[in-house]
ModelCIF file with pLDDT and N, C-alpha, C, O atoms, coordinates in Angstrom:
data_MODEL
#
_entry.id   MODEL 
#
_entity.id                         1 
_entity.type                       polymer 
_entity.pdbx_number_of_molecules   1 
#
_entity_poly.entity_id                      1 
_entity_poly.type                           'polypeptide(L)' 
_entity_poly.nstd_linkage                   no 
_entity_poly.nstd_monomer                   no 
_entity_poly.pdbx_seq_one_letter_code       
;(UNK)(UNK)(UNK)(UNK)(UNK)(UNK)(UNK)(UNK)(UNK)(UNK)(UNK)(UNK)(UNK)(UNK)(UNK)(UNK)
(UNK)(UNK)(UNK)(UNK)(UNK)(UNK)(UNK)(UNK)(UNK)(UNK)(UNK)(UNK)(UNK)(UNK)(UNK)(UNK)
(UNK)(UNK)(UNK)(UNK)(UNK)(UNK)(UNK)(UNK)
;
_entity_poly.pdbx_seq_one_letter_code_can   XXXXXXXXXXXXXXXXXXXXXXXXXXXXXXXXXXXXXXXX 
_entity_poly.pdbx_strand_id                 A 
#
loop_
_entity_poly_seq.entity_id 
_entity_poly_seq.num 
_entity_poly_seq.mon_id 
_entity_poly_seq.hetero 
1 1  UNK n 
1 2  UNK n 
1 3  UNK n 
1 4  UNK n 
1 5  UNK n 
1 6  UNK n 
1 7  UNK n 
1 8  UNK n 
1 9  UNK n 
1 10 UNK n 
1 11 UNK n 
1 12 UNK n 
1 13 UNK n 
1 14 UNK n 
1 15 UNK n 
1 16 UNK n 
1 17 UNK n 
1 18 UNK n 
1 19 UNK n 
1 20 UNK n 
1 21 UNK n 
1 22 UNK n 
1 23 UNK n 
1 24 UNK n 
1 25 UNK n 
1 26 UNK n 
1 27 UNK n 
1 28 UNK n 
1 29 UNK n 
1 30 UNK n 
1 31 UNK n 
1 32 UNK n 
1 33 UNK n 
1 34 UNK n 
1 35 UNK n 
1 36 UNK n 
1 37 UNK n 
1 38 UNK n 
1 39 UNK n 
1 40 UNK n 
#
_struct_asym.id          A 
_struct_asym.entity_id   1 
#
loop_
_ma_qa_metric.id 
_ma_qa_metric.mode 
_ma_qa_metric.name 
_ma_qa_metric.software_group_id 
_ma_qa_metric.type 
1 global pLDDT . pLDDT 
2 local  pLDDT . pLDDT 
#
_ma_qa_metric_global.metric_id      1 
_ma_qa_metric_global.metric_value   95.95 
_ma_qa_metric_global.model_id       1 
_ma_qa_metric_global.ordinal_id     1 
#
loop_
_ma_qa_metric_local.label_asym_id 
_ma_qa_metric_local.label_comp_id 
_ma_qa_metric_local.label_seq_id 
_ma_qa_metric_local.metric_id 
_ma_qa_metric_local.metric_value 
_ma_qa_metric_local.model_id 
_ma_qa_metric_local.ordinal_id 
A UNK 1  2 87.00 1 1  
A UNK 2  2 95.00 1 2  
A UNK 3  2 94.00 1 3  
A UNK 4  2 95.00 1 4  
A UNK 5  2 96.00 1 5  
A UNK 6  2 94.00 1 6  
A UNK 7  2 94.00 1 7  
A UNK 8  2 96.00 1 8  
A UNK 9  2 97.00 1 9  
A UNK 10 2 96.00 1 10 
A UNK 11 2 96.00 1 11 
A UNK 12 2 97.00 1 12 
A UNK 13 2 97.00 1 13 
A UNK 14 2 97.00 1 14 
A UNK 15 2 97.00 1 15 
A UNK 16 2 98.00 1 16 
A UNK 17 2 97.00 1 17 
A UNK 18 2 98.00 1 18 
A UNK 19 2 97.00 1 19 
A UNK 20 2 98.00 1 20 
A UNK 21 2 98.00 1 21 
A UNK 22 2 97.00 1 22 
A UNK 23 2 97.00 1 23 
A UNK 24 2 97.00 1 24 
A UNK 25 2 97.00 1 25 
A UNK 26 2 97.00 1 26 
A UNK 27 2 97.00 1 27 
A UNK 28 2 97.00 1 28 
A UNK 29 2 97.00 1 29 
A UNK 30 2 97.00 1 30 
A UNK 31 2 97.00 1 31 
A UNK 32 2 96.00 1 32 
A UNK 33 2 97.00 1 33 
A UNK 34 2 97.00 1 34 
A UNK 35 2 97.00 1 35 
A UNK 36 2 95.00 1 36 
A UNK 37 2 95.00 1 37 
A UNK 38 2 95.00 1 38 
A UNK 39 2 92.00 1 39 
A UNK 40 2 90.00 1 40 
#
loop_
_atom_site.group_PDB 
_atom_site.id 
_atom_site.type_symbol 
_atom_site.label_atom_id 
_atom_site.label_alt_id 
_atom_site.label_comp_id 
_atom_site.label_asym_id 
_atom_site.label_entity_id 
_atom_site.label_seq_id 
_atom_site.pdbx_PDB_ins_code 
_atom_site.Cartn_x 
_atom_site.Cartn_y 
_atom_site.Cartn_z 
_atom_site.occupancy 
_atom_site.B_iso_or_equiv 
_atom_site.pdbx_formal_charge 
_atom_site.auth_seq_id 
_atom_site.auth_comp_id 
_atom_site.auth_asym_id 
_atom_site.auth_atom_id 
_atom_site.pdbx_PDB_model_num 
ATOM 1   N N  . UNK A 1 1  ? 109.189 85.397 50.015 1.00 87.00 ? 1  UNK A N  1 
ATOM 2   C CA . UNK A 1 1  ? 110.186 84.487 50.543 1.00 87.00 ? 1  UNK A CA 1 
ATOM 3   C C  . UNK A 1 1  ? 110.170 84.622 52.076 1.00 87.00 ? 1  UNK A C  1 
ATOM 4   O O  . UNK A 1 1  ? 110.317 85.704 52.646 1.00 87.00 ? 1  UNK A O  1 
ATOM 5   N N  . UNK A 1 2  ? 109.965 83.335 52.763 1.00 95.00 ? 2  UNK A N  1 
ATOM 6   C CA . UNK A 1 2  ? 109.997 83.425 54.353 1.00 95.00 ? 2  UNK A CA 1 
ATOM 7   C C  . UNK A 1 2  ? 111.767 83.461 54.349 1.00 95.00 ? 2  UNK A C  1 
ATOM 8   O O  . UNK A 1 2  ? 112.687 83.524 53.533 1.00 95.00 ? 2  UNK A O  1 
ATOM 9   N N  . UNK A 1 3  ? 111.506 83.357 56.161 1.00 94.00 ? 3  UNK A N  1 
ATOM 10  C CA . UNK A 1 3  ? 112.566 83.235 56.344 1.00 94.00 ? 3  UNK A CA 1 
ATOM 11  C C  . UNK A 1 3  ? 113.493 82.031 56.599 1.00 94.00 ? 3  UNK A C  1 
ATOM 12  O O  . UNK A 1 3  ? 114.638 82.026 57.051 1.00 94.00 ? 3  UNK A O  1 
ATOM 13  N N  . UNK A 1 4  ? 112.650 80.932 56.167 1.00 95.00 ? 4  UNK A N  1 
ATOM 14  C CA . UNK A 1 4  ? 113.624 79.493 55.687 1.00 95.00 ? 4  UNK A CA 1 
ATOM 15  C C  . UNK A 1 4  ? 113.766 79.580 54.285 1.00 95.00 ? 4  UNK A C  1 
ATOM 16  O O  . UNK A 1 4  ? 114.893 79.201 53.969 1.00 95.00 ? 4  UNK A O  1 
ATOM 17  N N  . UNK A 1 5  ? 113.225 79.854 53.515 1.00 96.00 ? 5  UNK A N  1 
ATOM 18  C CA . UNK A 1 5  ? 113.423 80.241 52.387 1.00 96.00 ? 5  UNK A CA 1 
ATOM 19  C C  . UNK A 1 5  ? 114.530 80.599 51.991 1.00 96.00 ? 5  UNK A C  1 
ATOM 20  O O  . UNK A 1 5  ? 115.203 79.983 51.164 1.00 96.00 ? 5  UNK A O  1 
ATOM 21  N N  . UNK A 1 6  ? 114.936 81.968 52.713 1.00 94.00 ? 6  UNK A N  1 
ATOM 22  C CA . UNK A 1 6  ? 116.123 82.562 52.628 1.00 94.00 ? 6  UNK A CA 1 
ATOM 23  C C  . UNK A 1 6  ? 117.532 82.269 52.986 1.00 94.00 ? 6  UNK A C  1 
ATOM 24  O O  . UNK A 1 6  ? 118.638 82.594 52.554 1.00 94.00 ? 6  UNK A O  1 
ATOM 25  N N  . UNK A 1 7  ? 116.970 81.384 54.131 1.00 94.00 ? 7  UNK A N  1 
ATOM 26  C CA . UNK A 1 7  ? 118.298 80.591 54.982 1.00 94.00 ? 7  UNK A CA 1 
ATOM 27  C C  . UNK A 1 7  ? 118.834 79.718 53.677 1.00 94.00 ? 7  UNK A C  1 
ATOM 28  O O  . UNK A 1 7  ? 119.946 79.557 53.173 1.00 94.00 ? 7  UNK A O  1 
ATOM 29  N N  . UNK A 1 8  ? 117.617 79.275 53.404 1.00 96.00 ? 8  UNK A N  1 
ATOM 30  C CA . UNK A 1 8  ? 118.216 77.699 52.285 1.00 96.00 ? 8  UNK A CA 1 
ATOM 31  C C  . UNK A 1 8  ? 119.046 78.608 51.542 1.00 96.00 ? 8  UNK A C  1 
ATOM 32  O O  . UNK A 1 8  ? 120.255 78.635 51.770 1.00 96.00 ? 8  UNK A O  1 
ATOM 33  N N  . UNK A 1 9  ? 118.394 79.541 50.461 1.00 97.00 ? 9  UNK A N  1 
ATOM 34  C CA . UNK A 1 9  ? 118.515 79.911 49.412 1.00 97.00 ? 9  UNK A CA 1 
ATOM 35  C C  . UNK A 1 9  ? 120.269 80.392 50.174 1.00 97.00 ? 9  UNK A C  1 
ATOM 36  O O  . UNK A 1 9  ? 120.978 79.386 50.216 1.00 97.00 ? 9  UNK A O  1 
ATOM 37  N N  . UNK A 1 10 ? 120.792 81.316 50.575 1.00 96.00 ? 10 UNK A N  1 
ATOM 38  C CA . UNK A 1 10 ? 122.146 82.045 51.087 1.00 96.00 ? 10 UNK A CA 1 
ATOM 39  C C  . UNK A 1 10 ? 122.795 80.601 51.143 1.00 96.00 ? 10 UNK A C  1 
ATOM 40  O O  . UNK A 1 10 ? 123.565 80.379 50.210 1.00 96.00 ? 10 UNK A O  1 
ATOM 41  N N  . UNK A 1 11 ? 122.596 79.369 52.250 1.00 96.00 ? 11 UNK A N  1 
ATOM 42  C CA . UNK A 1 11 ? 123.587 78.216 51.874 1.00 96.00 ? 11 UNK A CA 1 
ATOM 43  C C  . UNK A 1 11 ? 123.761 77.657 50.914 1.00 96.00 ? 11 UNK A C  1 
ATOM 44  O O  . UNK A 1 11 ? 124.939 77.373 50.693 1.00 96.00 ? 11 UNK A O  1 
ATOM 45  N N  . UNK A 1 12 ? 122.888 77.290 50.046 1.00 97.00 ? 12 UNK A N  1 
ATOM 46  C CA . UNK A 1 12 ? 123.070 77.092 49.169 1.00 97.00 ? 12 UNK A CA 1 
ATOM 47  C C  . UNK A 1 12 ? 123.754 77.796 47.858 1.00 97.00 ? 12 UNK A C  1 
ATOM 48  O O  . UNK A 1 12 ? 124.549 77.293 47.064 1.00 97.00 ? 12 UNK A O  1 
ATOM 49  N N  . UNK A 1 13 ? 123.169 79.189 47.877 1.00 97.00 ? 13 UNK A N  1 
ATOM 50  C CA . UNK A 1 13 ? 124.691 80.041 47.468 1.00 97.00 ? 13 UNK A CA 1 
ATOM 51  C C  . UNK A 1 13 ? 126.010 79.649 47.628 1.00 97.00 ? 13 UNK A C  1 
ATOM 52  O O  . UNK A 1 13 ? 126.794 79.267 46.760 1.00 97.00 ? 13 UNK A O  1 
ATOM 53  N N  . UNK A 1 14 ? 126.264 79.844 49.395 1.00 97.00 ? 14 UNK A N  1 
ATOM 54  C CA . UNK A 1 14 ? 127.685 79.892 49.980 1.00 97.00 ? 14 UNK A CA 1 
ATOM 55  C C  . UNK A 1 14 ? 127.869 78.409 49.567 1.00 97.00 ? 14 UNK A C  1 
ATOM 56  O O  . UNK A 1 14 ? 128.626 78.377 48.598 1.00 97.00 ? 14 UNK A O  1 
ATOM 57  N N  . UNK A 1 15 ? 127.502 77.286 49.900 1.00 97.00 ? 15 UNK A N  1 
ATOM 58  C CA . UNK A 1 15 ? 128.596 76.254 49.120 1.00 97.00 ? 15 UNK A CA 1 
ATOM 59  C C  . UNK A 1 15 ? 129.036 75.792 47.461 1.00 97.00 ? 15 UNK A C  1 
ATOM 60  O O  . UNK A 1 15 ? 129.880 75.018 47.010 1.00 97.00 ? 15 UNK A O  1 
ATOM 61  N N  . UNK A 1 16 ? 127.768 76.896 46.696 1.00 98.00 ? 16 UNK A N  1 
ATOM 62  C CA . UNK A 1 16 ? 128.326 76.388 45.369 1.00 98.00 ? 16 UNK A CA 1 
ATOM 63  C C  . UNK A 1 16 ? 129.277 77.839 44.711 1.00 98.00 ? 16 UNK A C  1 
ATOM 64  O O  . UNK A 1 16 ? 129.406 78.040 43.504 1.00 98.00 ? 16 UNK A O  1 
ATOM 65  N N  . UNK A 1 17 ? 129.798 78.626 45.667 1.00 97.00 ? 17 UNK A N  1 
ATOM 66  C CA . UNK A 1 17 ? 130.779 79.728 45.876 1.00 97.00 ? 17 UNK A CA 1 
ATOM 67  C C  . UNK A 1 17 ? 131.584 78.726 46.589 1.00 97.00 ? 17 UNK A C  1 
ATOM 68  O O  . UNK A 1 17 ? 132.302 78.256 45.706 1.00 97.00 ? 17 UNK A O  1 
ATOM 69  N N  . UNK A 1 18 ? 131.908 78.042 47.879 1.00 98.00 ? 18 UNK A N  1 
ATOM 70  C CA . UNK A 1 18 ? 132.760 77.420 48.097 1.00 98.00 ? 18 UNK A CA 1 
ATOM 71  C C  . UNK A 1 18 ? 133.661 76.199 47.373 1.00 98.00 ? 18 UNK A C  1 
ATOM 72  O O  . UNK A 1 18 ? 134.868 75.967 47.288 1.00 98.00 ? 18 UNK A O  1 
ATOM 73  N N  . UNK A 1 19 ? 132.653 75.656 46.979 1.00 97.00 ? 19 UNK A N  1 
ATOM 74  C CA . UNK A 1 19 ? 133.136 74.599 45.410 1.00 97.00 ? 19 UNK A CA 1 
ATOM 75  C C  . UNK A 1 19 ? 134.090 75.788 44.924 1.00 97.00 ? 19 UNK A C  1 
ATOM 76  O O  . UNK A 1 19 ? 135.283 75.831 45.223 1.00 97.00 ? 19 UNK A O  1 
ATOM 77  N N  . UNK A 1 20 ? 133.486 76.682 44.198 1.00 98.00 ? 20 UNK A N  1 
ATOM 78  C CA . UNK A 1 20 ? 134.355 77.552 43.090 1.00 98.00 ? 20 UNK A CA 1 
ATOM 79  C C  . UNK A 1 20 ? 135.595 77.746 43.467 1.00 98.00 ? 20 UNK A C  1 
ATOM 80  O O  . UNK A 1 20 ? 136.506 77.713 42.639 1.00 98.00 ? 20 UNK A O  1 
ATOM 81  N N  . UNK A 1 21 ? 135.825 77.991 44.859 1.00 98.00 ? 21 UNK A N  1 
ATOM 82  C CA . UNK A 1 21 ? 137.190 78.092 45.534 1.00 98.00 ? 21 UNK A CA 1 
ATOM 83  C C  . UNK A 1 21 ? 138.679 77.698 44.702 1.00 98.00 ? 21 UNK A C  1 
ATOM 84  O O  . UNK A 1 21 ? 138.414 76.834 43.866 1.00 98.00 ? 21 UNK A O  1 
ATOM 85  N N  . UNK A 1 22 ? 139.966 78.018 44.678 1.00 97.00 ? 22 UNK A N  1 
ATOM 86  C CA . UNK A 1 22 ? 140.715 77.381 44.944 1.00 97.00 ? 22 UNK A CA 1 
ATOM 87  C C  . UNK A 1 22 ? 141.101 76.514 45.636 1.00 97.00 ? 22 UNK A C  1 
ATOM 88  O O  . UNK A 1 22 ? 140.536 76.557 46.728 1.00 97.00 ? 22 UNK A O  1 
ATOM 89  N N  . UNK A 1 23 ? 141.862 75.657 45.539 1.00 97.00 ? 23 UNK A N  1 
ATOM 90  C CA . UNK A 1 23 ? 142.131 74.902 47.225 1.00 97.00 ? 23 UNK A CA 1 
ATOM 91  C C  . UNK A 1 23 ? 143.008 75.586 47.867 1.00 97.00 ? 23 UNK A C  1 
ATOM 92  O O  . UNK A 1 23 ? 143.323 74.953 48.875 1.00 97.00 ? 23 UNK A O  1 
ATOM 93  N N  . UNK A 1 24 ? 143.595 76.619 47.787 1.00 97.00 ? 24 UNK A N  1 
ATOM 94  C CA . UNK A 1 24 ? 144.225 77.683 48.520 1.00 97.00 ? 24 UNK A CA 1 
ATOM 95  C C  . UNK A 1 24 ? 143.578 78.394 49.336 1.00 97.00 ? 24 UNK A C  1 
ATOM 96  O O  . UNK A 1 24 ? 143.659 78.613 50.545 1.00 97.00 ? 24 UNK A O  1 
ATOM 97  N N  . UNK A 1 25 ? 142.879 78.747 48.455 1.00 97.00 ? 25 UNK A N  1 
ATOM 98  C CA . UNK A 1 25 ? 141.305 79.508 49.148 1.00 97.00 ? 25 UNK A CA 1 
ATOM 99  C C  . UNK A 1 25 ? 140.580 78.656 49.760 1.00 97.00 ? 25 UNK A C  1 
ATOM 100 O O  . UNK A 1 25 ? 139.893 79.248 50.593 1.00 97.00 ? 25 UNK A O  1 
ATOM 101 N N  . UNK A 1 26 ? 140.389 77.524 49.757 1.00 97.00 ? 26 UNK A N  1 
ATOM 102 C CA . UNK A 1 26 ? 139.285 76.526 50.628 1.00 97.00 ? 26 UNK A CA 1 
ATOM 103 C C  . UNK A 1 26 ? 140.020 76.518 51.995 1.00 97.00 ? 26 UNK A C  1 
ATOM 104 O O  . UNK A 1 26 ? 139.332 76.882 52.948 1.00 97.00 ? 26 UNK A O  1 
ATOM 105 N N  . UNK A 1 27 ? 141.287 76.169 52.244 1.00 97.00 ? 27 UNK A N  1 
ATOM 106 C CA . UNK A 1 27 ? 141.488 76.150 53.160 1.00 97.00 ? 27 UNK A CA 1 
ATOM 107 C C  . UNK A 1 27 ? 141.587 77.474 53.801 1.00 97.00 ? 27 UNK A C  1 
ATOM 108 O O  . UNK A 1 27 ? 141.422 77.431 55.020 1.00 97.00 ? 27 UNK A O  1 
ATOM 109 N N  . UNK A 1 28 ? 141.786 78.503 53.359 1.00 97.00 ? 28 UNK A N  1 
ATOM 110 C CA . UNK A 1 28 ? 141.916 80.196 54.301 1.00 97.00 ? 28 UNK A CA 1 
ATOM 111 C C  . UNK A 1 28 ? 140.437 80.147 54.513 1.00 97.00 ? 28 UNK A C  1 
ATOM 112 O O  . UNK A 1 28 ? 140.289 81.238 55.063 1.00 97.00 ? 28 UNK A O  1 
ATOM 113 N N  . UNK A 1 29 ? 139.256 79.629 54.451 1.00 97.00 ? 29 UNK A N  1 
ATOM 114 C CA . UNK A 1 29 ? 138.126 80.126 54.224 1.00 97.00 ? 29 UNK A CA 1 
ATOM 115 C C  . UNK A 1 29 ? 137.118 79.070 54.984 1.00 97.00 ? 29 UNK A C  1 
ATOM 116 O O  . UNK A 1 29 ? 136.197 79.352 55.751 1.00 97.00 ? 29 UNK A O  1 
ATOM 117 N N  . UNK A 1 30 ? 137.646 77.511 54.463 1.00 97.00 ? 30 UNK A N  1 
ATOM 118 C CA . UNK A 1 30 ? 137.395 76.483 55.393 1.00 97.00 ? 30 UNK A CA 1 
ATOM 119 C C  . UNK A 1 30 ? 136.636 76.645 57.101 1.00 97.00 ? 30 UNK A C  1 
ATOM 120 O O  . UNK A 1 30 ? 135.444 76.398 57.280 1.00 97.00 ? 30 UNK A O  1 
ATOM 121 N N  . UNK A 1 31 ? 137.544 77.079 58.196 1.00 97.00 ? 31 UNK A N  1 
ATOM 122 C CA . UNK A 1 31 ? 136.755 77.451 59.442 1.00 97.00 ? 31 UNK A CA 1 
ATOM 123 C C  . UNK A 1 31 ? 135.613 78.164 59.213 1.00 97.00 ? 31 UNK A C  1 
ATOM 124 O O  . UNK A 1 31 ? 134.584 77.489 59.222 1.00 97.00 ? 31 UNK A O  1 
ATOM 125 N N  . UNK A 1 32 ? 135.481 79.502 58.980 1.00 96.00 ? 32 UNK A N  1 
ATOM 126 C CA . UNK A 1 32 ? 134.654 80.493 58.494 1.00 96.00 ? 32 UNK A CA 1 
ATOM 127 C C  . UNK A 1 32 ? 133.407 79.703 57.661 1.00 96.00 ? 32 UNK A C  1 
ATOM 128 O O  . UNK A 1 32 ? 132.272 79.749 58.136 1.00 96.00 ? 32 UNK A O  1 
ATOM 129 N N  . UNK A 1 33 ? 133.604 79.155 56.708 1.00 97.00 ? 33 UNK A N  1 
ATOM 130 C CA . UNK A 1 33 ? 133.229 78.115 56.247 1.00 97.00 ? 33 UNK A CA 1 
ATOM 131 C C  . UNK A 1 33 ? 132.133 77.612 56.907 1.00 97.00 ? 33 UNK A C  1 
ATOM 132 O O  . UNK A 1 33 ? 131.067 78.217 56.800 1.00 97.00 ? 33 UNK A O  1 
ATOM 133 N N  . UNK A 1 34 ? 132.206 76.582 57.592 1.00 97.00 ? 34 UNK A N  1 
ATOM 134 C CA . UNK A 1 34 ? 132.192 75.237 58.291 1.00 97.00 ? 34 UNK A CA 1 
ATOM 135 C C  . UNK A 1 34 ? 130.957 76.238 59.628 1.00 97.00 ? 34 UNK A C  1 
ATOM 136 O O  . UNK A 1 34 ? 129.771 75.967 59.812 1.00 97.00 ? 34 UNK A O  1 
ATOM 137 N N  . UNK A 1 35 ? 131.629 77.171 60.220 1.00 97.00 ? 35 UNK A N  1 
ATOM 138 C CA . UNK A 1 35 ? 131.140 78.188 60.657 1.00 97.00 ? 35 UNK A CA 1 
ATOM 139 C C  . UNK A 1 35 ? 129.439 78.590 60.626 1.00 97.00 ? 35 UNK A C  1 
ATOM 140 O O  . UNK A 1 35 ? 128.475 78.353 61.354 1.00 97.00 ? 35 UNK A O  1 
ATOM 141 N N  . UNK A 1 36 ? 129.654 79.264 59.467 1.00 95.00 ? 36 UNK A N  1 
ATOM 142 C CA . UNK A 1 36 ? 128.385 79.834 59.267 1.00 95.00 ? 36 UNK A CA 1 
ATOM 143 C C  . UNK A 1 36 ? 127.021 78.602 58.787 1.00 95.00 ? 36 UNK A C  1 
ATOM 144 O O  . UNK A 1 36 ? 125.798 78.661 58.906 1.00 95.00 ? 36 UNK A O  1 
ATOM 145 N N  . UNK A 1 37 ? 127.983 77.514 58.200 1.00 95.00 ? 37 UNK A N  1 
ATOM 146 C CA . UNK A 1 37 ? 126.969 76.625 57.835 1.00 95.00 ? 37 UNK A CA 1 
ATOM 147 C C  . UNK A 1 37 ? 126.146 75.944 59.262 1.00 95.00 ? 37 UNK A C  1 
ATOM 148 O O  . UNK A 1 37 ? 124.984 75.555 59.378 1.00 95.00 ? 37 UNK A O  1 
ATOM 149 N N  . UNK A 1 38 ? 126.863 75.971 59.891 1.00 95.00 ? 38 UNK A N  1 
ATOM 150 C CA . UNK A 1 38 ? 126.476 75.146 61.306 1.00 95.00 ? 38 UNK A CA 1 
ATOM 151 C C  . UNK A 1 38 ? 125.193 76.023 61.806 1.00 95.00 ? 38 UNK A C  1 
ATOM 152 O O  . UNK A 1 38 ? 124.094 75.518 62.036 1.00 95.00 ? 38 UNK A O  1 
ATOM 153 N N  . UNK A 1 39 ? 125.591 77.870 61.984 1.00 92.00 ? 39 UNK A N  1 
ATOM 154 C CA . UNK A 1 39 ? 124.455 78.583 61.778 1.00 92.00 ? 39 UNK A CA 1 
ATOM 155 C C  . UNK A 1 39 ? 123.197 78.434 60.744 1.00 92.00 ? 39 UNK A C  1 
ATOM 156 O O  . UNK A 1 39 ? 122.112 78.595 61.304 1.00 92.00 ? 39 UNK A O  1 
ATOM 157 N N  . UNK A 1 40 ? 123.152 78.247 59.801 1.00 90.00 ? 40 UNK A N  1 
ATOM 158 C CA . UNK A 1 40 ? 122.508 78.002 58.734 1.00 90.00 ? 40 UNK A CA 1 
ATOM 159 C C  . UNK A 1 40 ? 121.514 76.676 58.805 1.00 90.00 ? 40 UNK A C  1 
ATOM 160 O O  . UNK A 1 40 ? 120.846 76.352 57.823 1.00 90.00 ? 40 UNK A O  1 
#
């Protein structure tokens, strides 16, 4: 696995963990969120 590989593979993790969310939790988590994807 390179290292786009890996990038994909972790976002793609983190948003189908973000789906799972509450919407309680989406929003405490939302910035942070939004955040790392922009990195990604």
């Amino acid at each position: 696995m390179n290292i786009e590989e890996g990038k994909n593979f972790v976002k793609i993790k983190l948003e189908r963990s973000y789906r799972k969310l509450s919407d309680e939790s989406k929003i405490f988590y939302k910035e942070k969120f939004e955040n790392v994807m922009k990195i990604l």
